[in-house]
BADOTOR-317513 format. One record per residue (C-alpha): residue in three letters; z, y, x. Coordinates in steps of 0.1 Angstrom, whole numbers, plus 5000, padded with zeros to 4 digits. Each point is the difference from the previous one (the first is absolute). Layout:
N
AlaZYX ...
END
This chain:
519
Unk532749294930 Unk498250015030 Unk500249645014 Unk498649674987 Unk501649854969 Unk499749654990 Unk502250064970 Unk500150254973 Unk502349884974 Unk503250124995 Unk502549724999 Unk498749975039 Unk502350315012 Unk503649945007 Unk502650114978 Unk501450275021 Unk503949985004 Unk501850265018 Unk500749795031 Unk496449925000 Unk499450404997 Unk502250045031 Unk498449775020 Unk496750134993 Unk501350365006 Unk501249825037 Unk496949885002 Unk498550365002 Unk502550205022 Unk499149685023 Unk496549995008 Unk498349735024 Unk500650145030 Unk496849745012 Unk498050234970 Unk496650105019 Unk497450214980 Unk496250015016 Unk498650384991 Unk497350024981 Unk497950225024 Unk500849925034 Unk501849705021 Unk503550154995 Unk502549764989 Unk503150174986 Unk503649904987 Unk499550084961 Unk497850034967 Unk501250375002 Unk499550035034 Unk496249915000 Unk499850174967 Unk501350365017 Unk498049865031 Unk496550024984 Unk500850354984 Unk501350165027 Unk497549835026 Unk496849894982 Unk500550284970 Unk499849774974 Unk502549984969 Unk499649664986 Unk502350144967 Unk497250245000 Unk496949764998 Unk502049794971 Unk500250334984 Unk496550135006 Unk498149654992 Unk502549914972 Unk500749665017 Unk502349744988 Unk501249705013 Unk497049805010 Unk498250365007 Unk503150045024 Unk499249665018 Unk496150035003 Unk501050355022 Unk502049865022 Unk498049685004 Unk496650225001 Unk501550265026 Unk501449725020 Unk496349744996 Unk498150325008 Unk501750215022 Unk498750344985 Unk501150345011 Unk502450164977 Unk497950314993 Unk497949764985 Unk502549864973 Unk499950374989 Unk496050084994 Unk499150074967 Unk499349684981 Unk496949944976 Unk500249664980 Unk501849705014 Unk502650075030 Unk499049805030 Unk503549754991 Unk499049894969 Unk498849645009 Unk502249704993 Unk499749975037 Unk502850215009 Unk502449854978 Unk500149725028 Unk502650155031 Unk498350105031 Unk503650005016 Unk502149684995 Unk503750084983 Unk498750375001 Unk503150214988 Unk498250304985 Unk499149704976 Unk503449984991 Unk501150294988 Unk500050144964 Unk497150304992 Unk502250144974 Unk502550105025 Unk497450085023 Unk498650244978 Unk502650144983 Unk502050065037 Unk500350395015 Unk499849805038 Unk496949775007 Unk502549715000 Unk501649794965 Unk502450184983 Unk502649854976 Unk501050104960 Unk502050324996 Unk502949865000 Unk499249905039 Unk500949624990 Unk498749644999 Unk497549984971 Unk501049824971 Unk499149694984 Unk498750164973 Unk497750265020 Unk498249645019 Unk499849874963 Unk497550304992 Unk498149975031 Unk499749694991 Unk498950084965 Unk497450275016 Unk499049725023 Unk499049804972 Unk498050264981 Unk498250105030 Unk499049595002 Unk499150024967 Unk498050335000 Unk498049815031 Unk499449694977 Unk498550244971 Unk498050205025 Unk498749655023 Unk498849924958 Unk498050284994 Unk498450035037 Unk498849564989 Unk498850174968 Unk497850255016 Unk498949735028 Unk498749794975 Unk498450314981 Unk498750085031 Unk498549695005 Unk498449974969 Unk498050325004 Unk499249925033 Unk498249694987 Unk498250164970 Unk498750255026 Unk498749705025 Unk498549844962 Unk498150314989 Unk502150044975 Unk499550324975 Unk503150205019 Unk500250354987 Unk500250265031 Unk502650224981 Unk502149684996 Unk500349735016 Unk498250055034 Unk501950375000 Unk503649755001 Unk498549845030 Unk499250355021 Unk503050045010 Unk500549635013 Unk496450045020 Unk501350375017 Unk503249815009 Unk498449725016 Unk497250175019 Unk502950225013 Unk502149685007 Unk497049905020 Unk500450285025 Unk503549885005 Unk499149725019 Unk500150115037 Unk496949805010 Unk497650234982 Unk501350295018 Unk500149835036 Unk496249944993 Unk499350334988 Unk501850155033 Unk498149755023 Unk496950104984 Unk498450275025 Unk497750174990 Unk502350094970 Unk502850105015 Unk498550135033 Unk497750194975 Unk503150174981 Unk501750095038 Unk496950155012 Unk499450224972 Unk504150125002 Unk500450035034 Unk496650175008 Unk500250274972 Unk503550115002 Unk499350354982 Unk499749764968 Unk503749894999 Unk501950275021 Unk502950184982 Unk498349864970 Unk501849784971 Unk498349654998 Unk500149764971 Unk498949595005 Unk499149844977 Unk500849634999 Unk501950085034 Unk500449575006 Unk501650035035 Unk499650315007 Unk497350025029 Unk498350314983 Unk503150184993 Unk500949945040 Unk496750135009 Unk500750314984 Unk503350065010 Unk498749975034 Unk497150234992 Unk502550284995 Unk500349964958 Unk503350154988 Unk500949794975 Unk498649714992 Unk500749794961 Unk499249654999 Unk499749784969 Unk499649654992 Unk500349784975 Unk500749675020 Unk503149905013 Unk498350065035 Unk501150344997 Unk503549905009 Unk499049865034 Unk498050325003 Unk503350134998 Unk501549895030 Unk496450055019 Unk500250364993 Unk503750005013 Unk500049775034 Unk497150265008 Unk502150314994 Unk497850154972 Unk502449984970 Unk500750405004 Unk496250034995 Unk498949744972 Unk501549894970 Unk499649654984 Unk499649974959 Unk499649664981 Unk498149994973 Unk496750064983 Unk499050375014 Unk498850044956 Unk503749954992 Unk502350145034 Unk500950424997 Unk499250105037 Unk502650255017 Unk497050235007 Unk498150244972 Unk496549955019 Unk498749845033 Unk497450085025 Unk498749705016 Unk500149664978 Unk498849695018 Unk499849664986 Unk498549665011 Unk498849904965 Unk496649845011 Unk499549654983 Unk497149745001 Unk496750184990 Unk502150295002 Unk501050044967 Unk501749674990 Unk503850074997 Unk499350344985 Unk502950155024 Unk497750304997 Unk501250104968 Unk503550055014 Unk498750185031 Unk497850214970 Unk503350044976 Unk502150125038 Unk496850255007 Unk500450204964 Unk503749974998 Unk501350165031 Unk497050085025 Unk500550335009 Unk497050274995 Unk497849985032 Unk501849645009 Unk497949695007 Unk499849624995 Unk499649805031 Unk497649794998 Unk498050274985 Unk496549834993 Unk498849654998 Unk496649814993 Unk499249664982 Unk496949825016 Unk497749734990 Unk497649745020 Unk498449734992 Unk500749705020 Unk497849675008 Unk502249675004 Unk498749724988 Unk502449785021 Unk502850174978 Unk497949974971 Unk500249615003 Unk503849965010 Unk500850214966 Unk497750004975 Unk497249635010 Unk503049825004 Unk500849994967 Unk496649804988 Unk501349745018 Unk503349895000 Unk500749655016 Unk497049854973 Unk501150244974 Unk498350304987 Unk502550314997 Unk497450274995 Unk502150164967 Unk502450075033 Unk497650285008 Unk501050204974 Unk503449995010 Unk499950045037 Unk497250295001 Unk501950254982 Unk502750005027 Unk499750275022 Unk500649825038 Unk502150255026 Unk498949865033 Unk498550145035 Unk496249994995 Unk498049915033 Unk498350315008 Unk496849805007 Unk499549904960 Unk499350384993 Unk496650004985 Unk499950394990 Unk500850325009 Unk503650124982 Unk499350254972 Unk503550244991 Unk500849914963 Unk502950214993 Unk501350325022 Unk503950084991 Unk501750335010 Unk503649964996 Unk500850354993 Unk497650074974 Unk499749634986 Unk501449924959 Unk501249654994 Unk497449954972 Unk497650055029 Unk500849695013 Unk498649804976 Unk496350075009 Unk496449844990 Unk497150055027 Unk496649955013 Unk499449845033 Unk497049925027 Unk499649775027 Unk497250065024 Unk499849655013 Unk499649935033 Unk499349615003 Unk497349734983 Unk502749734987 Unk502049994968 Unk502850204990 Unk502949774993 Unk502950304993 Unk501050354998 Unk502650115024 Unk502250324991 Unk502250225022 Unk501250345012 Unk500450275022 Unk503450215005 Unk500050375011 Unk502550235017 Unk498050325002 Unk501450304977 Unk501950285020 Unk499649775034 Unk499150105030 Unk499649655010 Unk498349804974 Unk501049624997 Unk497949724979 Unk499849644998 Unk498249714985 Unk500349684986 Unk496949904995 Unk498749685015 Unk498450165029 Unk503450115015 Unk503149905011 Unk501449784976 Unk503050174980 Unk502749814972 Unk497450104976 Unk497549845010 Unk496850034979 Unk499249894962 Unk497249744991 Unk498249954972 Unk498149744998 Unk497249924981 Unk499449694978 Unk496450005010 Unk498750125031 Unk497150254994 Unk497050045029 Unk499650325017 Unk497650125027 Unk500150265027 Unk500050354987 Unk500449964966 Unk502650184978 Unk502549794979 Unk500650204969 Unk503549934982 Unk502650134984 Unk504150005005 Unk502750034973 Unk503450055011 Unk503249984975 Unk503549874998 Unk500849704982 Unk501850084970 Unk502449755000 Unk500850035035 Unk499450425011 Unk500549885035 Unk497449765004 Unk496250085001 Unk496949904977 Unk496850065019 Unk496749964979 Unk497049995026 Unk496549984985 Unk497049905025 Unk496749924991 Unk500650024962 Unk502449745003 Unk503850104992 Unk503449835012 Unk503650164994 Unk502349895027 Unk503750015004 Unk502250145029 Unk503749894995 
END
């Protein structure tokens, strides 16, 4: 049943005597006339369970028999709703969206009541779900229910306990499994790709989406300007891109560049995320009147059926650090083949990877000297540990020592995935006599096919500072360089194959060679 039970065995129920079934059959023709039900959608308080149940289908349009029928909820299923409708305060068109992976209830959270003494907790989903009405119904026979029917529910209720024992078991078995791998990884250990590190991929995805869940990311990735500003601009200034067109986002978050093109005039619009952000993106889209326009899917946009053969227009935010760390390309790459219409573009449509060499020896010291000295102690085997590490910070624009050199030029509508994995030549012309302490790497974004007004940004160090910042790579000894000379080197770029979404950079300057990590 539907309520908190401290007590599953069966001795615990009553022996049920006909006076005892009359007074329970009183009982029902009587109800509290002090009975007050909150709705779930709205500040109405109303006399009944059925009541607020017909209250919320004829008012708000949502069935709850319907979502324990859709989602397959039982009992506890049951509670997380009403506790996650009530703790949230979602819309009810929401409830509805097609679902991808876990439903936003699932957490243990919800199992505590948002409402105190909350009827809907009270009642049974079996009669619930098996009414014609949105209210409990009775057996057949329109009578009490018998002593032997609460013996089986209790029966079922112990099952289910035990079920959620067995499964709890095997979750600590993979946990442990999990953790195991995890450490052989961290050791070096001779891990298979096929085997173990494949268990783990799906563990990684889930908690780099997880990640985006978290509403702080998102609030700095709005309040970042020159990003967002950037996207705007190139919406609202070329509306011939998005009018009467169909638009897919990729990686929607909450839904800022689905907006913009809504407002640009787009017809429809399809968003999809993996993160559980996309619920609030949900409600976004509807307080702003622009659920008729775009549609909200969860999940992985490799795994979702869209509701549309082909697209015109997909736009995506999937810039990482150095550009390429996170590889939310690929998905943007899989989105471009699968359903981009013929003539249709991606937005951004080109982007550029640039190199400079950077002359810090202040920096230098703080990360790398420090570690000859340590309090007395020499810690120089540190080196080796801290150099590989790839730093994401703002560079002072004054440390640049070279001009940039382009390493790498992307166009996103011609671009393969096995592309992105690239090995290069690079030169420096140098533009200062001092020593070159680090390579700094950034890029350029451009908004320019098919628009009449073309829209660009950096985030190099020489420009307003974005969330991205700029990558350094410093190197373990600082190599002399005078005005107007040319540092020769060479790049490598690849994934790291026990983590696809992380970044191995192999940078060789002046014959000497250092891989470095972005992660």
């Amino acid at each position: 049943m539907a309520r908190y039970m401290e007590n599953n065995d069966a001795e615990d129920f009553p022996d049920l005597s006909d006076s005892d079934d009359d007074q329970w059959q009183s009982m029902e023709e009587s109800p509290d006339s002090n009975l007050k039900v909150l709705c779930l959608f709205c500040d109405r308080w109303l006399n009944s369970v059925d009541d607020t149940l017909s209250h919320c289908k004829s008012e708000h349009e949502v069935d709850v028999a319907s979502l324990l029928r859709i989602y397959k909820l039982d009992d506890y299923g049951y509670i997380k709703l009403i506790n996650y409708i009530r703790t949230v305060k979602c819309s009810g068109e929401s409830l509805f969206i097609a679902q991808e992976g876990a439903l936003p209830w699932e957490s243990d959270d919800y199992m505590r009541p948002s409402l105190q003494d909350d009827p809907l907790l009270q009642i049974d989903i079996e009669d619930l779900c098996g009414a014609e009405g949105p209210g409990p119904c009775r057996e057949q026979d329109g009578g009490p229910q018998s002593s032997s029917a609460l013996m089986q529910r209790a029966q079922r209720a112990e099952e289910r306990a035990q079920r959620a024992e067995e499964a709890l078991a095997r979750a600590m078995e993979d946990l442990h499994r999990l953790k195991q791998l995890a450490q052989g990884l961290v050791l070096n250990a001779d891990v298979s790709v096929g085997g173990a590190v494949a268990d783990l991929r799906e563990d990684e995805d889930e908690a780099y989406f997880s990640s985006y869940g978290h509403y702080a990311i998102h609030e700095e990735m709005l309040k970042d300007k020159v990003r967002t500003e950037s996207y705007r601009d190139f919406a609202y200034l070329n509306p011939d891109v998005f009018r009467g067109k169909v638009v897919l986002d990729v990686g929607c978050g909450t839904g800022i560049l689905s907006m913009f093109a809504a407002r640009s005039g787009a017809r429809k619009v399809i968003a999809v995320d993996q993160s559980d952000i996309v619920y609030q993106a949900m409600d976004i889209v509807r307080s702003n009147n622009l659920q008729e326009v775009i549609t909200l899917i969860k999940g992985r946009i490799e795994d979702v059926d869209l509701p549309v053969e082909k697209v015109d227009v997909i736009i995506s935010e999937w810039m990482g650090y150095f550009l390429l760390f996170e590889s939310m390309l690929d998905s943007v790459l899989y989105a471009r083949d699968r359903y981009l219409a013929d003539g249709g573009s991606v937005y951004p449509d080109s982007c550029s990877l640039s190199l400079a060499a950077v002359g810090d020896e202040r920096r230098h010291r703080e990360r790398i000297a420090f570690w000859d000295d340590v309090y007395g102690f020499g810690m120089a085997c540190m080196k080796r540990a801290v150099v590989p590490e790839a730093a994401v910070e703002v560079l002072d624009s004054g440390t640049l020592i070279s001009d940039p050199a382009v390493v790498r030029t992307i166009d996103c509508n011609a671009v393969c995935v096995s592309e992105l994995e690239f090995e290069t030549d690079f030169c420096l012309k140098i533009t200062h006599n001092t020593l070159c302490t680090a390579i700094v790497g950034y890029f350029d974004i451009f908004f320019d096919k098919n628009c009449e007004n073309k829209v660009t940004f950096s985030t190099g160090p020489q420009c307003t500072k974005t969330h991205w910042k700029q990558t350094v790579f410093l190197l373990e000894n600082p190599i002399p360089v005078q005005t107007g000379e040319e540092l020769n080197g060479r790049i490598a770029v690849r994934k790291n194959r026990k983590d696809p979404r992380a970044l191995l950079v192999s940078l060789s300057v002046r014959d000497v060679k250092q891989t470095y990590s972005l992660q």
